[in-house]
ZAGUTOR-766887 format. One line per field, with one value per residue (C-alpha): y, x, z; residue number from 1; residue in one letter. Coordinates in steps of 0.02 Angstrom, whole numbers, plus 32768, in hexadecimal, padded with zeros to 4 digits. Layout:
// ZAGUTOR-766887
north [Y, ...] .
east [X, ...] .
up [Z, ...] .
nr [NUM, ...] .
rest [a, ...] .
// end
This chain:
// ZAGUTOR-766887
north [2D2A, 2DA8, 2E1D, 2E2A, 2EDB, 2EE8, 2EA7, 2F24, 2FAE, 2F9B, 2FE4, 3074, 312C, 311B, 31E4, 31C3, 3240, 31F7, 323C, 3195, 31A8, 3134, 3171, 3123, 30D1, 302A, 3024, 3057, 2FCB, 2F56, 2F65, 2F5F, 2EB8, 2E9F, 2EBA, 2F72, 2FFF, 301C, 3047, 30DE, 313A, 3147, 31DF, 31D0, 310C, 3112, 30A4, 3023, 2FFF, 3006, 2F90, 2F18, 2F34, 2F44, 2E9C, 2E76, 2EFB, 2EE8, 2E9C, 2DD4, 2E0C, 2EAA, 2F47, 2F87, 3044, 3054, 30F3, 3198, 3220, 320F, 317D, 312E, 307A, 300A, 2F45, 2EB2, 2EFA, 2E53, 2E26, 2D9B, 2D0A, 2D37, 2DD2, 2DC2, 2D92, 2E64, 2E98, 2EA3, 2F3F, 2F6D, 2F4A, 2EE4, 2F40, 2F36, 2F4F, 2F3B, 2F05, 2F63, 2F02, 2F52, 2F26, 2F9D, 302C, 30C0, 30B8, 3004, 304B, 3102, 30A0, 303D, 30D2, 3131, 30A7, 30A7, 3161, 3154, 309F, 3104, 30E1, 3118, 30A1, 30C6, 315A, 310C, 3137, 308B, 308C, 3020, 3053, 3001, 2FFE, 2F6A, 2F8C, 2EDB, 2EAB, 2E3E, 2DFA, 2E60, 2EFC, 2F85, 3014, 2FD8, 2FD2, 3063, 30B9, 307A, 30AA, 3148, 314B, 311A, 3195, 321D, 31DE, 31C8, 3221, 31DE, 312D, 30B5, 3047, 2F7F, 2F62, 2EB5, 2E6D, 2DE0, 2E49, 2EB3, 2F29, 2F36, 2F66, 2FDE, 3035, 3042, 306D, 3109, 315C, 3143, 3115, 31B5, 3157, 30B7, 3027, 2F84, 2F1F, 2E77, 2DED, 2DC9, 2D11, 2C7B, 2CC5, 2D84, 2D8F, 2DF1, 2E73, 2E8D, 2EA8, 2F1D, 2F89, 2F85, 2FBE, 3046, 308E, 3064, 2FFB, 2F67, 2ECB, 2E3B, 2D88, 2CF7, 2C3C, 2BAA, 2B6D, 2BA6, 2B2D, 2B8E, 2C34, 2C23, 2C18, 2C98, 2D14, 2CEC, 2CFF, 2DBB, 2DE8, 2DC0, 2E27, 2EBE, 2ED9, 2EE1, 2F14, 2E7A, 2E3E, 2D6E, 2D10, 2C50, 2C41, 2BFF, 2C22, 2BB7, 2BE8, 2B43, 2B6A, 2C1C, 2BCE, 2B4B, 2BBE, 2C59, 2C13, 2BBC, 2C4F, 2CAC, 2C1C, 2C23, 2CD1, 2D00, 2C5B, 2C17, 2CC8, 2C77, 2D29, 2CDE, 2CDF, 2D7F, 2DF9, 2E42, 2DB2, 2DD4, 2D6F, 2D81, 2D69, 2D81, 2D09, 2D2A, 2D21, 2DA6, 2D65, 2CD8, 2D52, 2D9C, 2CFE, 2CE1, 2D8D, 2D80, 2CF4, 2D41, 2DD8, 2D50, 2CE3, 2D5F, 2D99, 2E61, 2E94, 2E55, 2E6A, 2E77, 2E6E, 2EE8, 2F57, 2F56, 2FC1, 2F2C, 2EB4, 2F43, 2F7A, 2EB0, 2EAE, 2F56, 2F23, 2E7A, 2ED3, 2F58, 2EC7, 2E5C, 2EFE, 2F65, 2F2F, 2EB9, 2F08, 2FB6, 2FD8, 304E, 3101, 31A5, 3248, 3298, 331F, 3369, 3340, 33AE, 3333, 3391, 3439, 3438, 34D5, 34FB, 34B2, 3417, 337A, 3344, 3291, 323E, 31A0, 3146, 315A, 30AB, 30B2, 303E, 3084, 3143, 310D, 30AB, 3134, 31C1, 316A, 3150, 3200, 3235, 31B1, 3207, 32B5, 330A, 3380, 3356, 3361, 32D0, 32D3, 324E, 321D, 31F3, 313B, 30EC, 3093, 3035, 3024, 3076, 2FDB, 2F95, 3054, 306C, 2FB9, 2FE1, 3085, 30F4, 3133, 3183, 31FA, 325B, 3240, 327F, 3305, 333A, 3317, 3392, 3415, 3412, 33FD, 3490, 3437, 34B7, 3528, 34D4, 34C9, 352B, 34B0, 344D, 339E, 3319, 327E, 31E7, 311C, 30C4, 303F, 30B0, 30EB, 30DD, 3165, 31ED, 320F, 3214, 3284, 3308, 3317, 3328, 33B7, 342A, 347A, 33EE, 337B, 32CA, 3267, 319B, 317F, 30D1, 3041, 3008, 30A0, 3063, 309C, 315A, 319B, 315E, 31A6, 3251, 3268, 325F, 32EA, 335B] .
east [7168, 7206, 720B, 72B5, 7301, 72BE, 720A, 7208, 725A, 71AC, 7154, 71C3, 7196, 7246, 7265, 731F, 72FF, 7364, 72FD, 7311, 73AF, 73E7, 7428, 73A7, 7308, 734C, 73E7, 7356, 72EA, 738F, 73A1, 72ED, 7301, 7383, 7320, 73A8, 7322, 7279, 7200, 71B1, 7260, 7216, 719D, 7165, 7126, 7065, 6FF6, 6FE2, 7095, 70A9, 7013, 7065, 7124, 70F5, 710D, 7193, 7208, 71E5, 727A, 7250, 7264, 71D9, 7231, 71DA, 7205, 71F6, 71E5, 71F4, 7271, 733F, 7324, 72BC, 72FC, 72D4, 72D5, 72BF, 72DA, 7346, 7367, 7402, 743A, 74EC, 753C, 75C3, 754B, 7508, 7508, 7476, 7429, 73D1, 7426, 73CB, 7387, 73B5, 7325, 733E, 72A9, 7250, 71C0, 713F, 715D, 7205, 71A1, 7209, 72BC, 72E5, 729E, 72F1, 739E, 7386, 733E, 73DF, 743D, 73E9, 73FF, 74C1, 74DD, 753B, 75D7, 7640, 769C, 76F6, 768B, 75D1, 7571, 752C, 74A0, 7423, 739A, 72FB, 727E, 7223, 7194, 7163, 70BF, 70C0, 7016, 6FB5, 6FAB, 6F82, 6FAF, 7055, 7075, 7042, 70AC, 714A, 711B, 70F4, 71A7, 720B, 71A8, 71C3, 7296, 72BB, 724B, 7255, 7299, 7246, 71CF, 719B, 70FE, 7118, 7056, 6FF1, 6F4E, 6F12, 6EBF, 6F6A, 6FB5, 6F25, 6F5C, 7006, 6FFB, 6F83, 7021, 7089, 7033, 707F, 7121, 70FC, 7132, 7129, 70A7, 70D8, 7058, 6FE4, 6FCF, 6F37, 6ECA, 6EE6, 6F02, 6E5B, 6E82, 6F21, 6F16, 6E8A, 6F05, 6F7F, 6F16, 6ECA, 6F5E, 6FD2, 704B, 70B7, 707B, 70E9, 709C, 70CC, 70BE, 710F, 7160, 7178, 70CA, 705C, 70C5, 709B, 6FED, 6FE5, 7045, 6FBD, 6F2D, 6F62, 6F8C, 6EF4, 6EA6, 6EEB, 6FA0, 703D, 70C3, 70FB, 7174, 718F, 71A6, 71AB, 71C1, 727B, 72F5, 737D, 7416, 73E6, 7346, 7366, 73E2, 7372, 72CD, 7329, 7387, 72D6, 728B, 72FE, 7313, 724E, 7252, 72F2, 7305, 723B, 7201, 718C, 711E, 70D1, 717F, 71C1, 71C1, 7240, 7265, 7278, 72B5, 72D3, 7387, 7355, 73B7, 73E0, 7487, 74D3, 756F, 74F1, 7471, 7504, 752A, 7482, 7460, 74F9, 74AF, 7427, 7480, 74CC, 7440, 73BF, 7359, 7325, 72EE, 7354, 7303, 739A, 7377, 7422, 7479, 7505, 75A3, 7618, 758E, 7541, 75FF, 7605, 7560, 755B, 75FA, 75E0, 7535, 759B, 761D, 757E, 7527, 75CA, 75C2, 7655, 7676, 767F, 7714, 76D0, 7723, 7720, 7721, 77C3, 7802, 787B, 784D, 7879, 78B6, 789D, 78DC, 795A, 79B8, 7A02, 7ABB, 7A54, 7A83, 7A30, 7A0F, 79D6, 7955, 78D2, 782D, 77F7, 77A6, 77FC, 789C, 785C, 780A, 78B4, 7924, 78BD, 7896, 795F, 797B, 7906, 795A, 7A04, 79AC, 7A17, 799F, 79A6, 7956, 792C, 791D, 789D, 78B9, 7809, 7874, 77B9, 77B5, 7848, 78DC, 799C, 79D5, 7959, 792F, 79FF, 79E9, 7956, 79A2, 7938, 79B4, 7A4F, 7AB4, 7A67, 79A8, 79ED, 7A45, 79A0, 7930, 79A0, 79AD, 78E2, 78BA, 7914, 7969, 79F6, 7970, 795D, 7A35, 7ABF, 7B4E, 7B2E, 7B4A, 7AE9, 7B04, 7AC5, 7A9B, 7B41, 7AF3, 7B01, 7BB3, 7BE6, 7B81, 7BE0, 7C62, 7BDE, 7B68, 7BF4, 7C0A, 7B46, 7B1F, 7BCB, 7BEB, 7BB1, 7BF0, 7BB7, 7BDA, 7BB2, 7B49, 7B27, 7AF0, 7A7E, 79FF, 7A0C, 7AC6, 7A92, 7A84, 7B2E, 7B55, 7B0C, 7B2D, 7BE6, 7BC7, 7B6B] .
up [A53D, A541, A497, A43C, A427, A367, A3B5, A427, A3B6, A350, A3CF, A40C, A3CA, A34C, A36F, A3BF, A426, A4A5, A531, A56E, A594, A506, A458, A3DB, A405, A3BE, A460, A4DD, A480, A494, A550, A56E, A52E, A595, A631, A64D, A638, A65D, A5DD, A64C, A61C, A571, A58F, A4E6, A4D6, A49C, A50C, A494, A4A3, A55E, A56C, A4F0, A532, A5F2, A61C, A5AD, A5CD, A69B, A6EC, A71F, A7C4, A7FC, A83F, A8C3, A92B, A9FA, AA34, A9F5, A9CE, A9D2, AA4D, A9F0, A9BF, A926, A920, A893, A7E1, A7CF, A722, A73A, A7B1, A7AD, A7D5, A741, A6F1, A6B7, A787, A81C, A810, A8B1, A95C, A9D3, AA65, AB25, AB99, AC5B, ACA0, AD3F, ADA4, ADF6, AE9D, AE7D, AE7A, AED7, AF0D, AEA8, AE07, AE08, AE10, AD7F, AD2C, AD69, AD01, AC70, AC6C, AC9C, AC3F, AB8D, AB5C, AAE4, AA7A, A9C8, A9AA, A9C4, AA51, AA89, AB36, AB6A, AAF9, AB4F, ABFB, AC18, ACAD, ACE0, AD33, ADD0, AE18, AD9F, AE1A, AD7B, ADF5, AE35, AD66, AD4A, ADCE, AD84, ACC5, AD17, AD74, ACC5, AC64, ACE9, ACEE, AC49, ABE0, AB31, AB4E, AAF1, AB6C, AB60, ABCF, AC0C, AC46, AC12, AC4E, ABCE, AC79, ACAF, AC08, ABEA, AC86, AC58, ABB5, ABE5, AC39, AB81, AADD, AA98, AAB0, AA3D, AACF, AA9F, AAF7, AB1F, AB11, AABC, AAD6, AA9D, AB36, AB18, AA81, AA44, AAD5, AAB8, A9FB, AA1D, AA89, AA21, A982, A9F6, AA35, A9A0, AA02, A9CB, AA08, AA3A, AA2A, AAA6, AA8E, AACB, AA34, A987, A946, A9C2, A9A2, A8EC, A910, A98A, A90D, A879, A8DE, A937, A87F, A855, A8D0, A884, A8EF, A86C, A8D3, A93C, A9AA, A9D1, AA63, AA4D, AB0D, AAF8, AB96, ABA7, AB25, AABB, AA9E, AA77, A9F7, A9B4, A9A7, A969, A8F2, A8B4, A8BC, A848, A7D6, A7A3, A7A0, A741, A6C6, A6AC, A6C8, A74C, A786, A824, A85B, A818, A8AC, A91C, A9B4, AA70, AAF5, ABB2, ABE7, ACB5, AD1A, ADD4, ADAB, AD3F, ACF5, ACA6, AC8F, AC18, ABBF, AB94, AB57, AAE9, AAA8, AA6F, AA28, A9B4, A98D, A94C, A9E3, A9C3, AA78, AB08, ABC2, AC32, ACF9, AD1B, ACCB, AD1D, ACC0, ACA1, AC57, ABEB, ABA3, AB7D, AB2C, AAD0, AA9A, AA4D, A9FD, A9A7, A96E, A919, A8C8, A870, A7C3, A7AF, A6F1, A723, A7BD, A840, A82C, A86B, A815, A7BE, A82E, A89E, A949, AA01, AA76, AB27, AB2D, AAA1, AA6B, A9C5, AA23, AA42, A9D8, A935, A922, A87F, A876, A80B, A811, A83C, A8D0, A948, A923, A946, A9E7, AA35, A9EF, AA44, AAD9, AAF4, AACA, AB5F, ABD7, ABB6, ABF7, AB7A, AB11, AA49, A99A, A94C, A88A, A852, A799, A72E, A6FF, A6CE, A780, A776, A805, A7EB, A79C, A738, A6F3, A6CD, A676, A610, A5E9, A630, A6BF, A642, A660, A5DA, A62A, A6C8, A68E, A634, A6D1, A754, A6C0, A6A8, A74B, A799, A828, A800, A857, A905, A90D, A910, A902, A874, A89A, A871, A8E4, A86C, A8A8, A8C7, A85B, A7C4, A7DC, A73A, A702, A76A, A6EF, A645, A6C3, A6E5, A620, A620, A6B7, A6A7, A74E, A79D, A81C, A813, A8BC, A8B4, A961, A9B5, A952, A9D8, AA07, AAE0, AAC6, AA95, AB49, AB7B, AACE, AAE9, AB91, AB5E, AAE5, AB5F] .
nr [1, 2, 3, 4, 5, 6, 7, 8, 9, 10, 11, 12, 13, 14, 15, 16, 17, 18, 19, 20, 21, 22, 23, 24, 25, 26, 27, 28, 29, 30, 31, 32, 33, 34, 35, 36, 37, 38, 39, 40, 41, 42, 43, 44, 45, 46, 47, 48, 49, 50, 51, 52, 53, 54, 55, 56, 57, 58, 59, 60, 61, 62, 63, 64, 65, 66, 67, 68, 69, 70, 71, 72, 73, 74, 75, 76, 77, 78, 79, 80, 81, 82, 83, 84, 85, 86, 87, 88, 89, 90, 91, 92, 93, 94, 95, 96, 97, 98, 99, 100, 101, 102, 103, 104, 105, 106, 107, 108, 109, 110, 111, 112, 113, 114, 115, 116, 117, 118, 119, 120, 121, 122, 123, 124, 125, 126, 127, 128, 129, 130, 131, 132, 133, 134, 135, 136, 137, 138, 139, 140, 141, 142, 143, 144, 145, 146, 147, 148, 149, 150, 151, 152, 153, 154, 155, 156, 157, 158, 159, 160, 161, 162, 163, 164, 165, 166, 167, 168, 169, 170, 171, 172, 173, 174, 175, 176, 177, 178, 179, 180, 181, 182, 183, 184, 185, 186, 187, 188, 189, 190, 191, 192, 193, 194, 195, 196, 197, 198, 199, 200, 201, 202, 203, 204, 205, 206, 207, 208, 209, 210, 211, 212, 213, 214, 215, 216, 217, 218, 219, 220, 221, 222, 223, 224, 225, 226, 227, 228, 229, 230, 231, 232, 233, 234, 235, 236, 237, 238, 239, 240, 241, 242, 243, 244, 245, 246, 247, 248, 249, 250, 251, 252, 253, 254, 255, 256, 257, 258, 259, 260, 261, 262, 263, 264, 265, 266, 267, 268, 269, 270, 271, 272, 273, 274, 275, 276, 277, 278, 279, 280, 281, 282, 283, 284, 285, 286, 287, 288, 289, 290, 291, 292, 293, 294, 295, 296, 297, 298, 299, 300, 301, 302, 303, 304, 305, 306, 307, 308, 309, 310, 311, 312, 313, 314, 315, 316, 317, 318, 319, 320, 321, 322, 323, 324, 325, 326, 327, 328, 329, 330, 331, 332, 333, 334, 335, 336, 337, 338, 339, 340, 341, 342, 343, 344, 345, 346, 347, 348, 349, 350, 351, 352, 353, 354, 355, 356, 357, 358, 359, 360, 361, 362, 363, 364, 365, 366, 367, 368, 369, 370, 371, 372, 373, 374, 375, 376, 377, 378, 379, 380, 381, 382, 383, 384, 385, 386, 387, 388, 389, 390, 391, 392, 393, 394, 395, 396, 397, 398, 399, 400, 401, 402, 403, 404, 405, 406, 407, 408, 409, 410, 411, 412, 413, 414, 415, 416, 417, 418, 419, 420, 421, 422, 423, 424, 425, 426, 427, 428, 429, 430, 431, 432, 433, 434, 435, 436, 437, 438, 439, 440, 441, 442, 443, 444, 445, 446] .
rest [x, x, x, x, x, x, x, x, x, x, x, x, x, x, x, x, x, x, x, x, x, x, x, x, x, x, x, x, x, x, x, x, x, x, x, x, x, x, x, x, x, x, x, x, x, x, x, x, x, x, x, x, x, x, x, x, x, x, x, x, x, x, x, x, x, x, x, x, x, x, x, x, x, x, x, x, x, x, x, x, x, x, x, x, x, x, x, x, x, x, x, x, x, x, x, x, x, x, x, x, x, x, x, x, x, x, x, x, x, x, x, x, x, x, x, x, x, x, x, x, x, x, x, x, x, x, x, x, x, x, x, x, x, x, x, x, x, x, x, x, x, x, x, x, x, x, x, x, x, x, x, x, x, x, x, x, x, x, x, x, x, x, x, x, x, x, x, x, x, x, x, x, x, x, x, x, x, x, x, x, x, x, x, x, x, x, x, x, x, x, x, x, x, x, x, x, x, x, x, x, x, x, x, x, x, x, x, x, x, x, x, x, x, x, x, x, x, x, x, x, x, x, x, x, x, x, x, x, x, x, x, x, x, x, x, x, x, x, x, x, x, x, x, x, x, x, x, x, x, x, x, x, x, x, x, x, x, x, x, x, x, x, x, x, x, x, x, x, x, x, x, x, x, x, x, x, x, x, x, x, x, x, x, x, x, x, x, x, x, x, x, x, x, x, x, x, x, x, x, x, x, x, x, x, x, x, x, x, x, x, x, x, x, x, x, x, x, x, x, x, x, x, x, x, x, x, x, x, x, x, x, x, x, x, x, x, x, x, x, x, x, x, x, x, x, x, x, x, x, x, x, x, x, x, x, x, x, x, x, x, x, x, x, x, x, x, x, x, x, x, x, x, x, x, x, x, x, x, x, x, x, x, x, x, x, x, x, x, x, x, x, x, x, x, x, x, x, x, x, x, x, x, x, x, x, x, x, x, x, x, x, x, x, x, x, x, x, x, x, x, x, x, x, x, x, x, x, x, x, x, x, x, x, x, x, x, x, x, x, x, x, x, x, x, x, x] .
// end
């Protein structure tokens, strides 16, 4: 049964000595409850109260980490249904899936995509994070050539070793245990073998059954045989099933805090046609699936996809920002012009993207406005004239310019005149209200 904050505060070392991260052991104690913090970020819990607040203070949902180093990608660590609810924590992860019989030319250009598939998109780097080498006709050396080929391509991406033969999976996980793959199955018939490879090499197991009954089973019994990090596969395809099972699946997890169902869940979105393939993997993005296997990665589905992920996992209380500063757009000069924007993501990405369309070289001031666009920032009161004047002072933009004019959002215009009272010497000029009218407005200028 799930501790409450004071319950759990009992048992925490009561030194404050926020090494946690937290400022008093009673807040860390408070989102432990709360399913936000792990107890191994207090370095200084005894081991009579990690054996008694383990369990309570896990998430409902078990995090689990494939592979190693910055590419390294975690799943699970779930604690709500709803985003608004607090937000999703860990980003599901898109694997494209390689078969053995594409050993050679086949598999070095989907490893060529993965490597290639990163885009940039309001200041986080989003790629397809995941290999998965698939067994076909149980030939362990064909296997083990491709694991060999995506270790030897993209050293570091974390690998899924897709194989129902634990002979097979032993030979492909001898070319990369030190990368922690995933193996994927252990099913009613394997299930001894596989956990036995798994405990050996220190790999996360997934578990398949047709439907959540036998799932549940399954998940219980390679538990019992000593695996903990698992991944679930209730054998569900077609985009209802995915809906009905996931959402099931969660349910128990999150709400009855069901453990046999409290693991990360992966699903294969393969179709032979991609623009389904898409739907369905969308599908899953929203509905709770953790690992994705993709058959393509082709650029337009992936900007679709890595799009609609990084939509579902920003925490919808906190707007996505980027950091206060004076930015160089292209080669300016100190007679290039000086633009003035929020730091709310969205609008710094569309207002620097139209400044490079209009070719004309700039500096673009980006105002700390606590993530909030030109409007709803002047509204709240965080976009003055005064809190402008105090940003270009502090910030030395002066520096980077030699005319001293500051060309502000048309949307804001009636801040030009308080803003010349604010920055004497300065010119205030009111720019376009609409940010895909600034290279017809700068190119005038130029």
């Amino acid at each position: 049964m799930a501790l409450s904050g004071v319950e759990i505060f009992k048992h925490l070392p009561k030194t404050n000595c926020k090494k946690c991260g937290h400022p008093t052991c009673l807040a860390f104690a408070m989102k432990l409850a709360a399913k936000q913090a792990s107890l191994d970020a207090c370095p200084d819990a005894s081991d009579d109260a990690k054996k008694i607040l383990g369990e309570s203070a896990a998430p409902p949902i078990r995090d689990i980490t494939l592979g190693t180093g910055d590419k390294a990608v975690k799943v699970g660590g779930e604690i709500c249904m709803f985003r608004h609810e607090k937000k999703f924590f860990n980003p599901n992860v898109f694997a494209v899936a390689i078969k053995a019989s594409e050993a050679g030319d086949v598999a070095a250009k989907k490893i060529e995509a993965v490597k290639t598939s990163e885009i940039d998109r309001v200041g986080q780097k989003l790629r397809v994070d995941a290999i998965a080498v698939t067994d076909e006709g149980g030939d362990a050396a064909k296997f083990a050539a491709v694991v060999k080929q995506v270790v030897d391509g993209v050293p570091g991406v974390p690998l899924i070793l897709v194989s129902k033969n634990p002979a097979t999976i032993e030979a492909g996980i001898a070319l990369c245990a030190d990368k922690k793959p995933l193996i994927y199955a252990a099913t009613a018939e394997n299930a001894e073998a596989m956990a036995k490879i798994a405990k050996e090499k220190k790999a996360s197991l997934a578990v398949f059954a047709d439907g959540l009954d036998a799932l549940t089973a399954l998940s219980e019994k390679v538990k019992a045989l000593g695996v903990e990090d698992l991944v679930l596969d209730s054998g569900a395809r077609k985009a209802k099933d995915m809906i009905e099972h996931f959402t099931i699946m969660r349910r128990a997890a999150i709400k009855k805090n069901f453990k046999p169902l409290g693991y990360p869940i992966i699903t294969f979105a393969t179709r032979d046609d991609s623009v389904s393939e898409a739907v369905t993997a969308a599908i899953g993005t929203m509905k709770y699936a953790s690992i994705i296997v993709l058959s393509s990665v082709e650029k337009w589905k992936m900007l679709a996809l890595l799009s609609l992920r990084q939509n579902i996992y920003t925490d919808p209380q906190v707007p996505m920002q980027v950091a206060q500063n004076v930015y160089k757009v292209g080669d300016a000069k100190d007679n290039s012009p000086l633009l003035i924007t929020t730091n709310f993501s969205l609008s710094y990405f569309i207002v620097r993207g139209e400044v490079e369309n209009s070719k004309v070289p700039s500096w673009l001031a980006v105002m700390d406005n606590e993530g909030l666009s030109v409007l709803t920032a002047w509204a709240a009161g965080k976009f003055t004239a005064s809190k402008i004047a105090q940003f270009i002072t502090e910030s030395g933009a002066e520096k980077n310019v030699s005319h001293k004019e500051l060309i502000i959002p048309g949307y804001v215009a009636v801040l030009s005149g308080a803003l010349e009272e604010k920055l004497p010497g300065w010119k205030i000029t009111v720019g376009p209200r609409e940010a895909n009218q600034l290279p017809t407005f700068l190119k005038a200028r130029a």
